[in-house]
VEXSEDREN-704689 format. One record per residue (C-alpha): x, z, y. Coordinates in steps of 0.5 Angstrom, whole numbers, padded with zeros to 4 digits, always signed. Example, Ala and Ser with C-alpha at 12.3 -4.5 7.8 and 13.67 -1.06 7.14 Angstrom:
<recs>
+0025+0016-0009;+0027+0014-0002;
</recs>
This chain:
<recs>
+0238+0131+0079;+0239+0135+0087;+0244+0135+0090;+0249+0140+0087;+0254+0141+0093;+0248+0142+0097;+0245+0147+0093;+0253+0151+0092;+0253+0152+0100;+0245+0155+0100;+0247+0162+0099;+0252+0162+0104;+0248+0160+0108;+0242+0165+0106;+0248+0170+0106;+0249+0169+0114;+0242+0169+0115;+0240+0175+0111;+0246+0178+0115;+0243+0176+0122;+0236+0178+0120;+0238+0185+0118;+0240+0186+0125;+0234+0182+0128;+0237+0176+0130;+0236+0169+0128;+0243+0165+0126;+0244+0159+0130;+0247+0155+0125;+0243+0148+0127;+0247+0144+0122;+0248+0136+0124;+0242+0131+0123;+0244+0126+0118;+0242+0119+0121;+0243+0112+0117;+0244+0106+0120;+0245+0099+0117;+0241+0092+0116;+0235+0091+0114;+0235+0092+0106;+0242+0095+0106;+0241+0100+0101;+0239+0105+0108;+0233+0109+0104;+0237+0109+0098;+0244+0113+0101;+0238+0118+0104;+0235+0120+0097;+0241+0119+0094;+0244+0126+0098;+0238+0129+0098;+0238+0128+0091;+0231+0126+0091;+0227+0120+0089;+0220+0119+0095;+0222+0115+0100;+0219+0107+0100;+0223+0101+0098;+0223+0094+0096;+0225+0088+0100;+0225+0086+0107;+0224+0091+0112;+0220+0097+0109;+0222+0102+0114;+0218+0100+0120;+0218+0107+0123;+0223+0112+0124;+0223+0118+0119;+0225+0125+0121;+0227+0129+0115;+0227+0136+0115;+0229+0140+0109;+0227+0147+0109;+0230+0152+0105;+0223+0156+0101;+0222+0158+0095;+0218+0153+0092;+0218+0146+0093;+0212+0142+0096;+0213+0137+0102;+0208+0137+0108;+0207+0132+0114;+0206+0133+0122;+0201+0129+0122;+0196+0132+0116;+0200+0140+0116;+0193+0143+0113;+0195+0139+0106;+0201+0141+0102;+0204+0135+0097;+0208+0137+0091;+0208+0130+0087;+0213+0127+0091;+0209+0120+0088;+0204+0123+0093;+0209+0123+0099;+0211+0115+0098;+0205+0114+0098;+0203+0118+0105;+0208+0114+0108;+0207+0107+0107;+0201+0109+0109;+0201+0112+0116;+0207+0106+0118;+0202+0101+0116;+0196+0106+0120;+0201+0105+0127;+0205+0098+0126;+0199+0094+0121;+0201+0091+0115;+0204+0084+0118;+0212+0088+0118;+0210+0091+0126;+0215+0096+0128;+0214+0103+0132;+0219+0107+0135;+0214+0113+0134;+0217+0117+0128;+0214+0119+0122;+0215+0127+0121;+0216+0130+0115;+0218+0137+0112;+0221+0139+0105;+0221+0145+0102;+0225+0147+0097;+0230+0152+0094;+0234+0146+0093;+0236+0143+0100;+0240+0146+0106;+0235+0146+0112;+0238+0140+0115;+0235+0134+0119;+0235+0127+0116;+0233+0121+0120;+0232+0114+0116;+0231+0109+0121;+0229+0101+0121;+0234+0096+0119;+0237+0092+0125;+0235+0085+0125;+0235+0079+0129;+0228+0074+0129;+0222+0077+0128;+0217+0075+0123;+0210+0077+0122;+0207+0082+0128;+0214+0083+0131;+0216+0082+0138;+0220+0078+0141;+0226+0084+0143;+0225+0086+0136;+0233+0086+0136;+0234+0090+0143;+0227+0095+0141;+0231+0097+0133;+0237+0097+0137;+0234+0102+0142;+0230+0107+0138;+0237+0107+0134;+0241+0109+0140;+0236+0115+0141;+0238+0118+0135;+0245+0118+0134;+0247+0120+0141;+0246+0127+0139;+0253+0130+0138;+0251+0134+0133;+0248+0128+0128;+0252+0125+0122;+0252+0117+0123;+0252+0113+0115;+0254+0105+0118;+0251+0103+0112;+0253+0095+0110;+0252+0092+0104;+0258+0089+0100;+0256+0082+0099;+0256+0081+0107;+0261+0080+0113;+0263+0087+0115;+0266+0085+0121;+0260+0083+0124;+0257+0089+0122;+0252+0092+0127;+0252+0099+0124;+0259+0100+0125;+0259+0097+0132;+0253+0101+0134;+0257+0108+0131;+0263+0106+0136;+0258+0106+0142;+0257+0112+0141;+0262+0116+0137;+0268+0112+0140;+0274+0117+0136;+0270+0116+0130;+0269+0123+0128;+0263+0123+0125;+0261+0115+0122;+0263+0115+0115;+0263+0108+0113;+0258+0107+0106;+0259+0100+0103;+0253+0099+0098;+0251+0093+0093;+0258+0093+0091;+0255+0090+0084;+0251+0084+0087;+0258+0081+0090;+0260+0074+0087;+0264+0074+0080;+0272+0074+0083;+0271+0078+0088;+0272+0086+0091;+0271+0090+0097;+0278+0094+0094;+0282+0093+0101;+0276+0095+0105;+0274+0102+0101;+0282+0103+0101;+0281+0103+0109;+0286+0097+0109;+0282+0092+0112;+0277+0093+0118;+0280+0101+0117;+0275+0107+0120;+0277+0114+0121;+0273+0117+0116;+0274+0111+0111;+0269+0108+0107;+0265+0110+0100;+0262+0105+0095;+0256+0107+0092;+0251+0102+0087;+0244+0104+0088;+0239+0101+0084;+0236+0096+0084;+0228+0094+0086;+0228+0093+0078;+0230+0099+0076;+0227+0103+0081;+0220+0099+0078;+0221+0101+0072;+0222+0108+0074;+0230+0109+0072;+0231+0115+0072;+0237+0118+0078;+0242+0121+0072;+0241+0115+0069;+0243+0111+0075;+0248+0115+0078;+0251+0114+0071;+0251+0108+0071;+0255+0107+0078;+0260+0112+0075;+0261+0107+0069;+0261+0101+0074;+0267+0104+0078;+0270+0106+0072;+0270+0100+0068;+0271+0095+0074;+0279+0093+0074;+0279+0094+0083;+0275+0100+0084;+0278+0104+0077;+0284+0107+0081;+0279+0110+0086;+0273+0111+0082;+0274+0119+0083;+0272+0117+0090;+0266+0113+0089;+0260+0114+0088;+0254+0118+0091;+0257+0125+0088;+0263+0123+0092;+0258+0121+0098;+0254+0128+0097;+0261+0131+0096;+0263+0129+0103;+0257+0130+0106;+0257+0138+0104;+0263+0138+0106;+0261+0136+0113;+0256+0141+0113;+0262+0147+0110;+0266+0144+0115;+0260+0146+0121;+0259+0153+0118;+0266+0155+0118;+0266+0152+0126;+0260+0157+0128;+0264+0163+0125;+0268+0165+0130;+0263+0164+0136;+0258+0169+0131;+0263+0173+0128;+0265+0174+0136;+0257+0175+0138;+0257+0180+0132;+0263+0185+0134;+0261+0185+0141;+0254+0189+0139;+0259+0193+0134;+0263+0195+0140;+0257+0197+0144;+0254+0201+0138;+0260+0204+0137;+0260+0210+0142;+0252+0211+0141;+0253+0212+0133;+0260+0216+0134;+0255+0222+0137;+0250+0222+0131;+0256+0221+0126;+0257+0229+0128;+0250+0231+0126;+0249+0231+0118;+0243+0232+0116;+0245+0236+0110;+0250+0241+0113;+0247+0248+0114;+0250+0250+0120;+0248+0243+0124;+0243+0246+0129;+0247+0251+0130;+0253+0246+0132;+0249+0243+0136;+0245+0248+0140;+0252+0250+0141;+0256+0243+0143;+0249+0242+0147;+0249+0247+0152;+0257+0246+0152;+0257+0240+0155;+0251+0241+0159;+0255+0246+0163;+0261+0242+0163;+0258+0235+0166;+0255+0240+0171;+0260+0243+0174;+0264+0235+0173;+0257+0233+0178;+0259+0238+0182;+0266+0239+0183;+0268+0231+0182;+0272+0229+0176;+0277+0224+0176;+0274+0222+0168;+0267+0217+0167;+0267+0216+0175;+0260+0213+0177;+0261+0208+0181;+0255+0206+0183;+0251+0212+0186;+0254+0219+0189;+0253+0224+0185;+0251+0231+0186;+0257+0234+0189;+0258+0229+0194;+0251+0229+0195;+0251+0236+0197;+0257+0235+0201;+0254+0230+0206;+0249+0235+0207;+0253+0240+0209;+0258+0235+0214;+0252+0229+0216;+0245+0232+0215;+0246+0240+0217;+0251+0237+0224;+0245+0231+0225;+0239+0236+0225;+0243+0242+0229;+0243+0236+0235;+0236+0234+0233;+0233+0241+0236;+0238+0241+0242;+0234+0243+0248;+0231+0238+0252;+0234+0239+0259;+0229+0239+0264;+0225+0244+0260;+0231+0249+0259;+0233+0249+0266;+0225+0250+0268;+0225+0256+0263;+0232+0258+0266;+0228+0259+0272;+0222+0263+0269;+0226+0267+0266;+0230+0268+0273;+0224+0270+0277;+0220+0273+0272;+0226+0278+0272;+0227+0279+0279;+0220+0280+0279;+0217+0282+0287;+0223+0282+0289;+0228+0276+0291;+0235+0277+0287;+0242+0276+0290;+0246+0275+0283;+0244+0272+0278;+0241+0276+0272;+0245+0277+0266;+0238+0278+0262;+0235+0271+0264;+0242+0269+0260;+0241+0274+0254;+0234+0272+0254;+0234+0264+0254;+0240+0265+0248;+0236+0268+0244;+0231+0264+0244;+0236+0258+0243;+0239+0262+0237;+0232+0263+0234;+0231+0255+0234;+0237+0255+0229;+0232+0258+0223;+0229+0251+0222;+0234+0247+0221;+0239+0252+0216;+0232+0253+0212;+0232+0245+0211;+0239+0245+0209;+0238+0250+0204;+0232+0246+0202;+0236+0240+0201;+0241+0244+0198;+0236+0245+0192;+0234+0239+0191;+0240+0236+0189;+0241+0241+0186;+0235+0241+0181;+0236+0233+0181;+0243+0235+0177;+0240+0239+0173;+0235+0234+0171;+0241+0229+0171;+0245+0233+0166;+0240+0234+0162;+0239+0228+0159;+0244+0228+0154;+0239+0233+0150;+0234+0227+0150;+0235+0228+0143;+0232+0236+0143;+0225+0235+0147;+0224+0242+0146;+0232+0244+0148;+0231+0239+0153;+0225+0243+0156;+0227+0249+0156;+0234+0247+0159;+0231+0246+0165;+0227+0251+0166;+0230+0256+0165;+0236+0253+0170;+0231+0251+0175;+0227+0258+0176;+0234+0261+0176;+0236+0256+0182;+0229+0259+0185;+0231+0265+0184;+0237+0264+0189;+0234+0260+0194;+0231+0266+0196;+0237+0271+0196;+0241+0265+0200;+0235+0263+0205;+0235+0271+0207;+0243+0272+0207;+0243+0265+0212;+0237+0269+0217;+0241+0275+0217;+0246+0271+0219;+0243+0268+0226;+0240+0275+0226;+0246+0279+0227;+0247+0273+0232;+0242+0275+0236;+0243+0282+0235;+0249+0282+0240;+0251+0277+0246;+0258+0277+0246;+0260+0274+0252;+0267+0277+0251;+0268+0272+0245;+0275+0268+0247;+0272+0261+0248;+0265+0263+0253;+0267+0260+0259;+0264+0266+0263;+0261+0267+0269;+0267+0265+0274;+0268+0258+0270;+0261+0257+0269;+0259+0256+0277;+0264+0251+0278;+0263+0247+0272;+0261+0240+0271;+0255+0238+0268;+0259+0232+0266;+0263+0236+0261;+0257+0237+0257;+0258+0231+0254;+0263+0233+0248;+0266+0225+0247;+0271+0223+0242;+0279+0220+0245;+0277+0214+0248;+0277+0208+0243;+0277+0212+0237;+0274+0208+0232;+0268+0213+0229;+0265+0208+0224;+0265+0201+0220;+0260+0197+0216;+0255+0193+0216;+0248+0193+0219;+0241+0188+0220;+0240+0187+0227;+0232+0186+0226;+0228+0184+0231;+0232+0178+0233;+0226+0173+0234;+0225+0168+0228;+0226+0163+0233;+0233+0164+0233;+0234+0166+0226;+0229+0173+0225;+0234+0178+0222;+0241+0177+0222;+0247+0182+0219;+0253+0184+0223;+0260+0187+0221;+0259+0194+0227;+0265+0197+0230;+0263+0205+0233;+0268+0207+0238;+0267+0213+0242;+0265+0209+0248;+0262+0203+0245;+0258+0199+0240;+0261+0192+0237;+0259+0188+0232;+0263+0182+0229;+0261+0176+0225;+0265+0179+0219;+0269+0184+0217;+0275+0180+0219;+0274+0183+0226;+0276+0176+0230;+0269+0173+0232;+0266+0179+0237;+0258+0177+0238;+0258+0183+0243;+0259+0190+0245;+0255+0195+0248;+0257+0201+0252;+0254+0207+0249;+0252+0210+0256;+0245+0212+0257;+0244+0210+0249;+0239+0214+0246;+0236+0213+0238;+0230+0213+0235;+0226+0212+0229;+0223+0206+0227;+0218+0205+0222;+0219+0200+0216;+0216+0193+0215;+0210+0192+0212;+0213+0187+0207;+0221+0191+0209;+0225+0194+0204;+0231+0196+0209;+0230+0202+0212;+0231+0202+0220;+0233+0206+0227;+0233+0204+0234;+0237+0204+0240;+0235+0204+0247;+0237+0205+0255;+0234+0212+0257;+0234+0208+0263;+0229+0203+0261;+0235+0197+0262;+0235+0191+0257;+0241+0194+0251;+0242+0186+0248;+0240+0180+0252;+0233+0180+0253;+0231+0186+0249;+0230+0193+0251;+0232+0197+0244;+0235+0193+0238;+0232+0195+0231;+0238+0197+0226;+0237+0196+0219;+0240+0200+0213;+0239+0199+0205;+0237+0207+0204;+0236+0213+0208;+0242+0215+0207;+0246+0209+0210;+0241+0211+0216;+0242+0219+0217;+0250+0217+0216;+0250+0213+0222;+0246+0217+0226;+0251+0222+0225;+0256+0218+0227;+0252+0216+0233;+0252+0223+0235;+0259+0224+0234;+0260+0218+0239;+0254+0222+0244;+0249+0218+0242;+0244+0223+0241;+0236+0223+0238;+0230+0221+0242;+0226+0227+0243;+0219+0228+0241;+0216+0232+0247;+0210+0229+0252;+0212+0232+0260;+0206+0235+0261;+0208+0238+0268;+0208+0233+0274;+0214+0231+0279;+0212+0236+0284;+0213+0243+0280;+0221+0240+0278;+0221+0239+0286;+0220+0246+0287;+0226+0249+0283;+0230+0244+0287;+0228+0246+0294;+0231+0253+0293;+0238+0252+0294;+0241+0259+0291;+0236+0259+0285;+0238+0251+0283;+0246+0255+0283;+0243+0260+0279;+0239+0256+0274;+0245+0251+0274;+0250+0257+0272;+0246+0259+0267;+0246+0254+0263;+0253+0252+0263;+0253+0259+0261;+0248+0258+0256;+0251+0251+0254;+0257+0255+0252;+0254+0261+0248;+0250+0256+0244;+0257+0252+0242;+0260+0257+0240;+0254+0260+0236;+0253+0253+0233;+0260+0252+0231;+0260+0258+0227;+0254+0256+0223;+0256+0250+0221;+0262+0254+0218;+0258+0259+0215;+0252+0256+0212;+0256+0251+0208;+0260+0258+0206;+0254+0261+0204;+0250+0256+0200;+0257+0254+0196;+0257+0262+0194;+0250+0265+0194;+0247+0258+0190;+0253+0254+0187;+0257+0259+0184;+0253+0263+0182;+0248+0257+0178;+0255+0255+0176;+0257+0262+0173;+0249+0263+0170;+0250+0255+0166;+0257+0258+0163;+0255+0265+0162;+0248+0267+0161;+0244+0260+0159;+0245+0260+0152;+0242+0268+0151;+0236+0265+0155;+0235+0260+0150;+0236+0265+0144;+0231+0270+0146;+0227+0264+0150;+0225+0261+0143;+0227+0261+0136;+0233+0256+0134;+0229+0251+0129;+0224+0250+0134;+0229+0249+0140;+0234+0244+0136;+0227+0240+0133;+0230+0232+0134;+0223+0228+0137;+0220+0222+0132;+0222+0218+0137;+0230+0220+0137;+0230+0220+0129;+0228+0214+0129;+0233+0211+0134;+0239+0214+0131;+0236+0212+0123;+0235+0204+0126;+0243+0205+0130;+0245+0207+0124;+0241+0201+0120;+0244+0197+0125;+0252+0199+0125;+0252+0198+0118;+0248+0192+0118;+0253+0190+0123;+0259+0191+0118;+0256+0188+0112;+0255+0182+0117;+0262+0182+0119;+0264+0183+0111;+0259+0177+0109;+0262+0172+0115;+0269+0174+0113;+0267+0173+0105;+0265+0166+0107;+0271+0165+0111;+0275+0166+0105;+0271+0162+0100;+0269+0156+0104;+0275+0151+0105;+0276+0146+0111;+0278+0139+0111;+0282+0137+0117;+0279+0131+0121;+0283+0125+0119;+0287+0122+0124;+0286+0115+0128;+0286+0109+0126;+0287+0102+0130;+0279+0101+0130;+0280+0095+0135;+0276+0091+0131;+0270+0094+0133;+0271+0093+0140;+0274+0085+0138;+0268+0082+0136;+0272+0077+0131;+0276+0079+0125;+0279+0077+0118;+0274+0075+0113;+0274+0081+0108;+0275+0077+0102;+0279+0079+0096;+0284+0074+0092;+0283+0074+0084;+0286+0080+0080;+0292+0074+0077;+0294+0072+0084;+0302+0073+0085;+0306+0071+0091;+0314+0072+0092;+0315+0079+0092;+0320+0082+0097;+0316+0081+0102;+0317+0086+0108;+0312+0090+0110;+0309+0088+0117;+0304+0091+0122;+0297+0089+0121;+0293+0087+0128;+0290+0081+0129;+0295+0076+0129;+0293+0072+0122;+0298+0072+0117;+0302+0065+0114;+0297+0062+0109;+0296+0066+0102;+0294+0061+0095;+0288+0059+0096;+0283+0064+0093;+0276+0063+0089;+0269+0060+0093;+0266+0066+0091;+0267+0072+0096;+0263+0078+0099;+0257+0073+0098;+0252+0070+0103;+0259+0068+0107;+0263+0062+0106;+0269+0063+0106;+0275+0059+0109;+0280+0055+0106;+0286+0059+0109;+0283+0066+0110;+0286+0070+0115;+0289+0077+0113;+0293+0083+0116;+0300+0083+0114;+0300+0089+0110;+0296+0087+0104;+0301+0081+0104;+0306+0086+0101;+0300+0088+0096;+0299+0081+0094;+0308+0081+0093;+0308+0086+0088;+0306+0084+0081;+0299+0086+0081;+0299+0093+0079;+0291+0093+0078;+0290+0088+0073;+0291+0095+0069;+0289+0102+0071;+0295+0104+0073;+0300+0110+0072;+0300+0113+0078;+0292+0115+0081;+0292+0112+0089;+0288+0119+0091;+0288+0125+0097;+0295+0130+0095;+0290+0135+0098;+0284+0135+0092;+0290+0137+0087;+0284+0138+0081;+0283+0131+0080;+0290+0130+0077;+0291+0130+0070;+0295+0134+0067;+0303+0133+0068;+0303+0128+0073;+0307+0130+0080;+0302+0130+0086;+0303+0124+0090;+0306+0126+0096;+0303+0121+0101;+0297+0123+0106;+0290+0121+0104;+0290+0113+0102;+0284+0112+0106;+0290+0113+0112;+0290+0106+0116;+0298+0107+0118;+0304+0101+0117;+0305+0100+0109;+0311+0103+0107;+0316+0099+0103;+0317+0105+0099;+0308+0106+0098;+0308+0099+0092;+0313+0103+0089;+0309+0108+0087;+0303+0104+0083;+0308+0100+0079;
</recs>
């Protein structure tokens, strides 16, 4: 005979289970252990088989238990036990398994009743049980006998606490009938650790061993001694029956007729008993399950949601729909050129927030990185006046000139403008490279098409090439007609009267004073580890100075730098670094921040690097040059010793300054220009025009649209996985239904746990009757007046007193003419099992009579 509740919650468990491993997870239920406490021989061993519904444990008198069992039941198909200590033998006699255990217990503690705290562990399989963990542990006693130590007491009490701590186990306070129960070390060991007493049910064991005359009725009706859960009387049988090898249906009938033919327990004899006890506990375990719902019903929708968008793209493709490719092909290449030209022309829509995309990209190249490498080729000026000086000489020739000469001004301009070759090539360079990374980045969406994929991007690729050398020959035309007319008539050339009485100080271009060019963070690098190695700062670049800041609140400034005489340069990144770094220095070889001569400036990309250094050269703070002097002081000494070629050269090079400008200024507006029509826009036009007759006669449509292996299995375990998920839902949502909860009961005066001290709980006679109008009073520990003196015999193995001490409220009981001579009309039941009331009797409408509130006159009334 098993446990039939158990057995009715095993598929709505292996429902949920089957449900999680179709997506591939395991279902973390962790059902509650279920541990039994009690006194030595107090029935522990029995209540355990008793609601697993299986007879293998040891039994007999004194203390058997003497080390704790640990119970797991597992769900299998078959039914076999095993134990952690032989795991290589499977035992399928469960005679076997008693055996097995007395054997080992007597292997660790020796035959002499010694206890060891060390746990036996022993598995069940069967298709008859939940997977669940059981604890039967050894009874609380008070003197050691045989090899038992001193703190026997102290060592039980310990090894006990360990299990029961857990939030998550079940604590059964066993104590037999025909003992105190006020001094009951199991209830009081549950109250330590589980104070609000939501998971101690109270188990009242031997009810059939008590003295003649007496009951356990106000105990088991949660009167006396109340716990919140209540109690539950169970009849176990006996060493005798055990020996002659009662069978479990015959006992379990037995304890049925008993709570039905005895006169105090047959008006709640539907709430008695082991089945009653099984009945409870699944309904804990039901109870269990329903609370885990919402947080796996929660962690199931999560990954729907997070399918959803995936499986909403393959949802288009039918596989038996004729026209599917061609559908595809056609979306496919559709939203190719609408994400491309979104990466490159910005959308407002699906925005990435975590890197830049193409077109940003694009046009930090035109307005940083194009202006930063224009700077970068500036002339250096010693070699530009020396060359200015050639030139003049070389012109002049025998003779010694008067005026300066217009060609030595053509002929240096020219060769400056032809240096502009280099870096509008680069930019066109680094144009296609972005453009090629977008087009890489577009076409992954057609993952799924390996072969479309491929094609895609080739074709695209090679007519992005192909544009390259159209725009690389418009930008050099460009700077050749440049340098095919010097016009010095241009409205901004300072010309020749202008440029003899110009300042070289106005060469400097700076921003309006205290202009804030730029903000944000940097790593000051090469701070020395003594202080504190790199360090960050909040950076504040005006026109005039560096500053930085603790913070970007702008209040604590550690220091600010002018930028007079400040170049950069270029560092290379640490061995063990990955921040990239760039230096400023004094040209003048002072210390730039107290004892260092450079400060080492430290960005988390390249890009943060050249955005900074194009920033710098908006405040004049330009590049290092890279070329060595060759020539020594003495050839520069002799440019200057002749005064009219020093004006001559100087008047040139304000000359050549201002040509330059000029030229530059209209590349910077026309090589963006130029780029944006010759490569952009036509590879924006080519994408919506001409890429799917490319695609066409590039390959035939079946091999084109062939989906990978790869991507057919994705979508066909997406598509498993979506509706795995669904029926999940569906499954946990049929279990929410089908399962009912049971509210926790409310609290109850538990006092006397804590107390110590209570009324003894001796029952009177069945013929007792005292003067009824009695007024109900509140129970508490203050003893009610004298009752009729009741019987010798009481819960046995206590004597009782002669004026035994009771709670007010079954004063009221005893006032009324005893109802429970007779079964009464009217069962005491819960109002929320209706099923176990019989036809045509009206529903009682009180709560649960195991509620331990004042007894309301109107209550006695109703048994009548």
């Amino acid at each position: 005979m098993g446990n039939r509740g158990m057995e009715d919650l095993i598929p709505l468990v292996n429902k949920l289970q089957d449900a999680f491993s179709s997506i591939g997870q395991s279902c973390h239920l962790d059902l509650p252990q279920i541990a039994v406490v009690g006194g030595q021989s107090a029935g522990k061993s029995s209540v355990l088989e008793n609601f697993v519904g299986r007879d293998f444990l040891p039994r007999g008198s004194g203390i058997v238990t003497r080390r704790p069992l640990i119970l797991q039941l597992i769900f299998s198909k078959t039914e076999y036990a095993e134990f952690l200590h032989c795991k290589s033998k499977k035992f399928t006699d469960f005679d076997e398994v008693r055996q097995e255990i007395e054997a080992e217990t007597d292997r660790v503690t020796g035959t002499n009743k010694g206890i060891s705290p060390v746990p036996i562990n022993l598995r069940v399989y069967s298709p008859h049980v939940l997977n669940l963990t059981l604890i039967d542990l050894p009874g609380i006693t008070k003197v050691p006998v045989g090899d038992q130590p001193q703190d026997i007491e102290y060592q039980i009490k310990d090894m006990i606490l360990q299990f029961i701590s857990r939030e998550s186990s079940l604590i059964l306070a066993v104590t037999p009938a025909n003992m105190d129960l006020a001094n009951s070390d199991a209830l009081k060991m549950a109250k330590e650790v589980d104070p609000q007493g939501l998971r101690t049910i109270g188990v009242i064991t031997k009810l059939d061993l008590m003295d003649e005359g007496t009951d356990a009725r106000d105990i088991l009706e949660n009167k006396l001694l109340p716990l919140r859960r209540g109690y539950i009387g169970v009849v176990n049988r006996s060493q005798k029956d055990i020996e002659g090898k009662k069978d479990i249906r015959a006992a379990l009938a037995a304890e049925r007729k008993f709570f039905l033919s005895h006169p105090a327990y047959r008006h709640i004899a539907d709430r008695m008993g082991t089945p009653h006890l099984q009945k409870v506990l699944n309904q804990q375990l039901t109870n269990h399950i329903r609370e885990t719902l919402p947080s796996l019903r929660s962690k199931l929708q999560s990954q729907l949601l997070s399918l959803e968008k995936e499986v909403e793209e393959y949802k288009n493709f039918r596989p038996d729909d004729p026209t599917r490719k061609t559908k595809a092909l056609l979306q496919m290449v559709q939203q190719f050129g609408v994400d491309f030209e979104k990466r490159i022309e910005g959308s407002g829509d699906q925005v990435d927030t975590l890197e830049l995309s193409g077109g940003a990209r694009i046009n930090r190249i035109f307005h940083e990185r194009f202006p930063f490498e224009l700077v970068k080729m500036e002339f250096d000026e010693k070699d530009l006046r020396r060359e200015i000086s050639y030139a003049i000489k070389n012109i002049h020739g025998i003779r010694t000139g008067l005026f300066t000469p217009d060609l030595a001004f053509e002929a240096i301009v020219k060769k400056q403008v032809v240096k502009l070759k280099e870096p509008c090539l680069k930019c066109v360079d680094l144009v296609i490279q972005e453009l090629i990374n977008t087009v890489r980045q577009c076409t992954s969406k057609l993952g799924s098409y390996p072969k479309l994929r491929e094609e895609t991007e080739r074709i695209v690729t090679t007519y992005i090439r192909e544009r390259e050398g159209k725009t690389k020959d418009q930008i050099l035309l460009l700077i050749d007609i440049e340098l095919s007319y010097i016009n010095t008539n241009h409205e901004d050339f300072i010309g020749f009267a202008n440029a003899q009485q110009r300042s070289t100080q106005l060469n400097k271009k700076r921003a309006i004073p205290n202009q804030v060019i730029r903000r944000g963070w940097l790593t000051i690098n090469n701070i020395s580890i003594m202080k504190g190695g790199s360090k960050e700062y909040w950076f504040v670049l005006t026109a005039e100075s560096l500053s930085w800041y603790k913070d970007e609140e702008e209040k604590e400034k550690k220091y600010m730098l002018p930028l007079d005489n400040l170049k950069i340069r270029d560092v290379e990144k640490g061995f063990m670094s990955n921040k990239h770094v760039f230096a400023i220095f004094n040209t003048e070889q002072r210390n730039v921040y107290k004892d260092l001569r450079q400060i080492e400036l430290a960005c988390d990309s390249q890009e943060d690097v050249d955005s900074w250094k194009a920033s710098f050269l908006r405040a004049g703070v330009y590049p290092e040059k890279d070329q060595v002097e060759n020539e020594d002081g003495a050839q520069e000494n002799t440019f200057s010793m002749d005064p009219q070629l020093e004006r001559q050269v100087e008047t040139i090079r304000n000359l050549v300054d201002s040509y330059v400008g000029i030229i530059n200024k209209s590349i910077r507006d026309l090589m963006p220009k130029t780029i944006m029509h010759l490569m952009i826009n036509n590879t924006k036009d080519f994408i919506h025009s001409e890429l799917l007759a490319y695609l066409y006669s590039s390959a035939d449509q079946n091999s084109l649209m062939e989906e990978s292996a790869d991507q057919a299995q994705r979508r066909d375990d997406m598509l498993r996985m979506y509706h795995a998920l669904k029926e999940a839902l569906h499954i946990i949502g049929d279990i929410s239904t089908s399962t009912v909860s049971t509210p926790v009961p409310p609290p109850v005066d538990d006092a006397w746990l804590q107390s110590g001290s209570s009324p003894t709980p001796q029952r009177r006679p069945t013929s007792t009757v005292l003067p009824p109008g009695r007024p109900p009073a509140v129970r508490g520990p203050t003893p009610g007046p004298p009752l009729i003196p009741a019987p010798t015999g009481s819960l046995s193995s206590f004597v009782a007193p002669p004026i035994p001490s009771r709670p007010g409220p079954q004063n009221v009981f005893a006032a009324n003419n005893d109802p429970f001579s007779a079964p009464p009309q009217i069962p005491s039941r819960p109002a929320r099992i209706p099923p176990g009331i019989p036809p045509g009797v009206p529903r009682r409408p009180p709560a649960a009579p195991n509620r331990p509130t004042i007894i309301r006159p109107a209550e006695p009334s109703l048994l009548d």
